[in-house]
N, C-alpha and C positions, 0 to 999 in steps of 0.2 A: 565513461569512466568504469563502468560494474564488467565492459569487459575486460578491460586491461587487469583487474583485481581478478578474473577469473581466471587470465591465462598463467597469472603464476599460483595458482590458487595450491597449488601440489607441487610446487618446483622447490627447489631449495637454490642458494646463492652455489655457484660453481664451485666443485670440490670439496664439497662441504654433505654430510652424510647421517642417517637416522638409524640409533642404535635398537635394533627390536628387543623385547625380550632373550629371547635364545641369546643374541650374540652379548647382550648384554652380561648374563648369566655365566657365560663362558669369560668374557674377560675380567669379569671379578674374582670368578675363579682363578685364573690364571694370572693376575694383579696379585694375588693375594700371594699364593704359592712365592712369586719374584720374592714379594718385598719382604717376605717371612723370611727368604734366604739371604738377602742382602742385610737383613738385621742383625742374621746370626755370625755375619761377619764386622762386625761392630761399627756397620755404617748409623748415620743418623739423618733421617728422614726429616724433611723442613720442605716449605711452602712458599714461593714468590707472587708477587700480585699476578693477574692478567695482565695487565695494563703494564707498559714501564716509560720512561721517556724516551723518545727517538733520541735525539743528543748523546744520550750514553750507552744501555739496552742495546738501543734499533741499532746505531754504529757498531758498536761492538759485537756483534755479534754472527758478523762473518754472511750472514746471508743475504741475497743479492737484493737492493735496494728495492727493485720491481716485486720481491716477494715481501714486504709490508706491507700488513695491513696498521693503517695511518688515521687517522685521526684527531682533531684539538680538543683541548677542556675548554673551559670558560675561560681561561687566562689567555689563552691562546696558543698553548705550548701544545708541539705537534709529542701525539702518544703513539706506541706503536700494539700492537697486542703480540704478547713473546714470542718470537720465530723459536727460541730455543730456550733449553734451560739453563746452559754451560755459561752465558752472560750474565744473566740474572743472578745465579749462584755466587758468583765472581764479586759482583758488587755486593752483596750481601757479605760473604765471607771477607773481600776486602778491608769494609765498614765497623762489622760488628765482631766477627767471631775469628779471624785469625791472627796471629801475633809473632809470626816468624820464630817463636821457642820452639814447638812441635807441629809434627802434620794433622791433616784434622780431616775427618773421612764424613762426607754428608750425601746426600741419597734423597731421590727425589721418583715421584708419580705423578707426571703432570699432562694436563690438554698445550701442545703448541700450532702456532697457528702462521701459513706460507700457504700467499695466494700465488692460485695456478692461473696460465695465461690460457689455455684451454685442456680440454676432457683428457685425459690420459692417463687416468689409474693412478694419478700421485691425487691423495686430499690436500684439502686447505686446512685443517683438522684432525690431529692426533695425537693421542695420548704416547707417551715414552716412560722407559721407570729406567734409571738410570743410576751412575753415582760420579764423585767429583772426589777423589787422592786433592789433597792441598799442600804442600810443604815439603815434599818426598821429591828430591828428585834424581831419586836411586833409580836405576831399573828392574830391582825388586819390588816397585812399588808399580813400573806395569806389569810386571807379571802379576800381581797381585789383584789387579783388576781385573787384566783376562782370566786368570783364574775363578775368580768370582765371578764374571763374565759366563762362563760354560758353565758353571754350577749352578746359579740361576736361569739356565734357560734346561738344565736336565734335571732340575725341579719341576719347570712349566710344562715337562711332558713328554720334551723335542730332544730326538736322538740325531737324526739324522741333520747334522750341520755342519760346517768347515770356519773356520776364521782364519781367511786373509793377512800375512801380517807381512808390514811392509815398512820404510823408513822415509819419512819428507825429504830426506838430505841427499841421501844416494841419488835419486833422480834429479834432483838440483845441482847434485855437482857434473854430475856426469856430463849434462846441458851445460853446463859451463864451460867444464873442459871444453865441447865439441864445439856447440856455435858460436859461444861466448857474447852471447847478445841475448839480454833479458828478453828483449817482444819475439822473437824468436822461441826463445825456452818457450813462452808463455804460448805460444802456437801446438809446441808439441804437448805441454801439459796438456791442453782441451782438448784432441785426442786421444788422450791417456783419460782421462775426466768423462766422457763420452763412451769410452770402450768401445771406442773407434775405428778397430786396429789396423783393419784394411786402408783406411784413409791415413792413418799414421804412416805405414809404410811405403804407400804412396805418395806423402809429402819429403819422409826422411828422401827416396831415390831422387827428388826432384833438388834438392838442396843442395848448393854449390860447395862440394865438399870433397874431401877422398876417399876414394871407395872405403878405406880401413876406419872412417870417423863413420859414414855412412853403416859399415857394419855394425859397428857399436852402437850406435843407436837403433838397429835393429834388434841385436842379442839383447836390448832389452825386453823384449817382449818375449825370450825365453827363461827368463830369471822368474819361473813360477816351479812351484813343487815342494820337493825338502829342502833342508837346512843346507844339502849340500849343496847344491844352487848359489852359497855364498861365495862356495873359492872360485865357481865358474865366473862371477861380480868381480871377485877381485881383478881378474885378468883386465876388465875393462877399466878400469880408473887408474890416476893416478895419484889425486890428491889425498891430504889428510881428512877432508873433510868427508869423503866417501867412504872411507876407511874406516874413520872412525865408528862412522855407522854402522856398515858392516861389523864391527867388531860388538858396536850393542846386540845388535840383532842374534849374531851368537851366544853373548851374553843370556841374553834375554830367553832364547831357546833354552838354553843349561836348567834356567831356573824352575820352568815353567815343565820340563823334567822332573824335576824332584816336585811337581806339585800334580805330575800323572795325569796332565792332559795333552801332550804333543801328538795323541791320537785324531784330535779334531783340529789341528795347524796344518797351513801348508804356508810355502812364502810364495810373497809377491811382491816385485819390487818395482812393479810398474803402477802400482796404486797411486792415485792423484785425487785427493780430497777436494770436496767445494769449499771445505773449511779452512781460510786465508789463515786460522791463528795455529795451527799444526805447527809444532817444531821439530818433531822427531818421531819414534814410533808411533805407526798409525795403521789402523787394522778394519776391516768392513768382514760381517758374518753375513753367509751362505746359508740359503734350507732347501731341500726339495720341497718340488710345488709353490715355489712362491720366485716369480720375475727380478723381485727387488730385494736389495741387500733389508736383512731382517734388523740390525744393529749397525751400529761402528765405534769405532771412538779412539783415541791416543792420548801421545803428550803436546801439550800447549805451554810453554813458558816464558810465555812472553803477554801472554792476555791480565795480567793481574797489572802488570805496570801500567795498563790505563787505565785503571783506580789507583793510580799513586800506591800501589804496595806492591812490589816484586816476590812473588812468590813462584816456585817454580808447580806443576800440579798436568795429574793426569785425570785419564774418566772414558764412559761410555753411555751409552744411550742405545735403549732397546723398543723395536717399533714392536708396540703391542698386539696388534691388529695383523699383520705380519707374522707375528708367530703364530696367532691364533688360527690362521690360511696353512701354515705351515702344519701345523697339529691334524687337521685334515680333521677334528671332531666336531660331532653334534653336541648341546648340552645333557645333558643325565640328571636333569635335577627332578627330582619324587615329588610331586603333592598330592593330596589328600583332597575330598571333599564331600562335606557334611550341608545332603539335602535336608530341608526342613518345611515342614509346614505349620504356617503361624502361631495355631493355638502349641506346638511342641518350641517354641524357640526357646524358652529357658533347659530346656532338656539340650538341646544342640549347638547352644551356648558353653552350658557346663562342659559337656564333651569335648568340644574345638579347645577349651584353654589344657584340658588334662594331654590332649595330646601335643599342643603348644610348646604345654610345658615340658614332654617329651622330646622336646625339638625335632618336630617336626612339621611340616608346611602343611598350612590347613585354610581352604575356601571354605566359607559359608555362605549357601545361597539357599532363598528364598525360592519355593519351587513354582508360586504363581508367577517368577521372573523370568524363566526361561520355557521358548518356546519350544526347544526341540531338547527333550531330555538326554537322549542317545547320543543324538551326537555334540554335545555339550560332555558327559560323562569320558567321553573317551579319551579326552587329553588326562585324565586323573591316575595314579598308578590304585586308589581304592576310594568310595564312593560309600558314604553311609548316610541310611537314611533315617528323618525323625520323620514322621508323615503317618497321620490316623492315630491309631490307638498303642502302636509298639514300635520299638528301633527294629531296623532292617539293614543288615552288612551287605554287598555284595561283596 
């Protein structure tokens, strides 16, 4: 038995990660800066349990049943721990705080939790700071999140980024028009899903189709870049429903103009979310130095009618940790420390509070407690001594 306790003695459960100092230091920093900016745009920051019930939470919440983490109470009702915030929010806001008169803006910093089936750089564990548009469902109200969206992450530090913007419906109809068989569409999307693209093009030539349906569903994969990129979409469709979209998407560009960020957009209209409650614009952010999309988020309006209250509402979610890779920094933070020798501790005492009080970081140590003075002092940016008969600064 004492070895089996041994061999995980230092393991941690799969996907799951130990925040050190440093990184921790950084993401408070960087936490901090978000949710300062996301306040100044008059979101309102709120709190959901860990816990929520599978039955409504775990369902609802779009992410694939093998990534809950499950568990029963005493009663026996199975709990899941939050894959996401966008659920949780939903039922809260449904419940308590929204009432279909006006939209209502809330913002969150939370740990969620999606177990991995093995090791591959995705955690079981991570924090997101996010927000949730409720009642809006203008498309001034996604611009208004992308917008916030790129202000808050050129707060955290990050210049260098792109955001993806793309629309659920265009690719849905388009699969419509061509194959017109749902498990079909549902093939091509998990290619799309996958970023796949080699395999997508290899599936589209094998499809019993005509060469002119087969192209089109290849030109999807060049429907990436600027805005103009939309009339080359238009040539491909013919329904309203793709039209339609296209014409937010234009829409949606206009606005997000006059708010002076179309510098960091490019479109994409091959985007295919894991998120089943997507109804419309939907967008994934880019950073150099980092493998995985850093953020995403769109519109959902249809996810509130399973809380009994039809609201229409957009939002995003930002991988914190993720940006933090992206930032490419070490932390910077200054401490101070004040060696003492015992008969001087009231002297080294008074001292640590006056500079305290000066806000700023201060160790006090005992100098019989450390055996190697040198290199114990070296992590300090200044090092004062009480020891014998007089103070001593280095």
């Amino acid at each position: 038995m004492t070895g089996v306790k041994n061999m995980f003695m230092f393991e941690k459960p799969l996907g799951m990660v130990d925040t050190l100092p440093d990184l921790y230091e950084m993401k408070k920093q960087t936490r901090q800066s978000m949710t300062n900016t996301i306040e100044m745009w008059g979101f309102q920051f709120i709190e959901t349990p860990t816990l929520e019930y599978y039955e409504t939470v775990g369902v609802q919440s779009a992410i694939l049943d093998q990534q809950l983490f499950k568990l029963l109470d005493q009663q026996g009702h199975t709990l899941v721990l939050r894959p996401d915030m966008t659920a949780p929010i939903a039922r809260v806001a449904a419940s308590k705080l929204y009432n279909s008169s006006y939209p209502i803006r809330l913002a969150y910093s939370a740990n969620v939790f999606r177990a991995q089936q093995r090791e591959g750089g995705r955690p079981a564990e991570f924090e997101q700071v996010g927000v949730e548009l409720i009642g809006d469902g203008t498309t001034s109200a996604d611009a208004e999140t992308i917008a916030l969206m790129i202000q808050t992450l050129k707060e955290a530090g990050l210049e260098n980024f792109k955001i993806a913007i793309g629309h659920i419906e265009f690719g849905n109809a388009l699969f419509k028009e061509v194959v017109g068989n749902q498990e079909r569409a549902d093939v091509l999307r998990r290619f799309l899903y996958e970023k796949n693209y080699v395999g997508y093009r290899e599936h589209v030539k094998s499809l019993p189709l005509s060469s002119i349906d087969k192209e089109r569903l290849l030109q999807l994969l060049n429907l990436r870049g600027g805005i103009e990129k939309v009339e080359t979409a238009r040539e491909l469709v013919s329904s309203q429903q793709a039209i339609d979209s296209l014409d937010e998407i234009t829409t949606l560009w206009s606005t997000l103009e006059a708010f002076g960020v179309t510098n960091y957009l490019k479109l994409d209209l091959n985007i295919v979310s894991h998120m089943s409650y997507y109804t419309g614009i939907l967008y994934e952010v880019y950073a150099d130095n980092v493998g995985f999309v850093i953020g995403n988020g769109g519109r959902y309006d249809h996810l509130f009618e399973k809380f009994n209250r039809a609201a229409p509402a957009t939002g995003f979610g930002l991988h914190i940790d993720r940006i933090i890779e992206a930032l490419n920094r070490t932390s910077d933070v200054k401490m101070e420390c004040v060696i003492y020798s015992q008969e001087r501790m009231p002297e080294a005492i008074a001292f640590t509070k006056e500079r305290r009080a000066a806000n700023k970081r201060v160790v006090m140590q005992e100098i019989s407690g450390i055996k190697d003075v040198d290199a114990y002092t070296k992590q300090f940016e200044e090092v004062v001594y009480y020891i014998g008969s007089r103070k001593e600064e280095l």
